[in-house]
N, C-alpha and C positions, 0 to 999 in steps of 0.2 A: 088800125090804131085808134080810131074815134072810139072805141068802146072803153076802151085802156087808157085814153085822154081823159075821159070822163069819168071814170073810175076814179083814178090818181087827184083830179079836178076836185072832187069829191070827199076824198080823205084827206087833200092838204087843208079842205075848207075847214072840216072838223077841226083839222089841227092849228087851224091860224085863228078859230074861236075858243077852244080851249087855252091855247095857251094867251091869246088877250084877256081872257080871263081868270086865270093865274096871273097873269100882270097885274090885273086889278087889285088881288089880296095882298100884295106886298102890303107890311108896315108902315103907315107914316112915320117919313123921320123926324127925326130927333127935334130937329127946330120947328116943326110945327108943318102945315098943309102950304106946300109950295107949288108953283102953277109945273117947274119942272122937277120933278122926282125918280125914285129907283123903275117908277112902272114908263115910263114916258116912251121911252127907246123900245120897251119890247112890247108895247101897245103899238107905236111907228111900223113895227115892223108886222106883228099880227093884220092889222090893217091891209100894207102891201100885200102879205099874201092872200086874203080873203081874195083882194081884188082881182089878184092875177089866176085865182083858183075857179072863182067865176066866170074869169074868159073862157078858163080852160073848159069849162064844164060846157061853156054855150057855145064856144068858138075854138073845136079842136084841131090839130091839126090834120092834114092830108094824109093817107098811106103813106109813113117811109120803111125803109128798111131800117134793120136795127145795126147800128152801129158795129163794123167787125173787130172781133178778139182782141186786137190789138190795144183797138182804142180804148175797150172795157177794161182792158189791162191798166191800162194809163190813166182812167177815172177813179179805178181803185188803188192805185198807189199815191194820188194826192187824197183818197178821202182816208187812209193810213194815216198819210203826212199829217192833216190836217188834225186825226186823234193822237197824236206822238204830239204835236202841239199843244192839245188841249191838255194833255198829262204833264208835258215840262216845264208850262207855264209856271206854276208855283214853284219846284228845287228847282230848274235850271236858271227862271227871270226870262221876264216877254223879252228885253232886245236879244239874244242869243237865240231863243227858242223860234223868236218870230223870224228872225234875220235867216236860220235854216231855212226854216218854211219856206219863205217870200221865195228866196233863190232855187231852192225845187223846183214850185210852182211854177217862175222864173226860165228855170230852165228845161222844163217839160213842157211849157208854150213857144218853145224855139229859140229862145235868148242863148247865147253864148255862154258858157260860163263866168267870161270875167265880166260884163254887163246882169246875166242874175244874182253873180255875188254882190256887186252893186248895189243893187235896188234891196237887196234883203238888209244888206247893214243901214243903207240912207233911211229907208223907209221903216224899218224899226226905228230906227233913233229918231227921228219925225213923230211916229207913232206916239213913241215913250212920253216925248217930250209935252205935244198937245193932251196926253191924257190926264200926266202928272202935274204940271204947271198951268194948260190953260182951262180942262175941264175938272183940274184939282180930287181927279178920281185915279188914285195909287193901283202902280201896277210893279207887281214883283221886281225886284231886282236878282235875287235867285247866287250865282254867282258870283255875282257884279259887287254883291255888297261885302261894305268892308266894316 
């Protein structure tokens, strides 16, 4: 797997300079050149992965095995959930869309059912609420709105 660590190491690196670099072209907005803007977050996050792509490259991991059927099962049915998400965001609204998700997720990492239902409605409506009133960055209501 060192060769395929390094590999993988190698193409995220690309991909976490490209896409800081597409961060960069965003617009300035509207009110003028702010020290926090639309590029900040996905610059943050290009950044972390260079870092972690670097490790990966110098510092791979051991021979393992690859993960059995099962579990590949279980990877790709939250990396589903997770594009069922990104699609219902806009007609259905982040707290319902989100609130499935979270409780999937939730409950495909061992949580019981009425504990992931839980956390998907607390934690969308937390979510909602920081995005829209305290980072003042609107997120769908989808349904929700009257």
């Amino acid at each position: 797997m060192r060769i395929n660590d390094r590999v993988f190491g190698m193409l995220m690196l690309i991909l976490a300079v490209a896409y800081g670099w597409e961060a960069t072209q965003f617009p300035i907005p509207f009110g003028g050149n702010e020290s926090v803007g639309p590029e900040t977050f996905p610059i943050m996050l290009s950044i972390i992965l260079a870092i972690s792509s670097i490790y990966l490259i110098v510092k791979p991991d051991p021979d393992e095995k690859w993960a059995p059927v099962p579990m590949l099962l279980q990877l790709l049915s939250v990396a589903v959930a997770l594009l069922i998400f990104a699609w219902a965001i806009e007609p259905v609204g982040f707290i319902p869309s989100a609130a499935l998700v979270v409780s999937f997720i939730s409950w495909r990492m061992g949580a019981t059912v009425k504990h992931s239902v839980m956390t998907g409605i607390v934690s969308s409506i937390v979510i909602f609420f920081l995005f829209n009133y305290v980072l003042e960055l609107a997120l769908p209501l989808g349904i929700l709105e009257l």
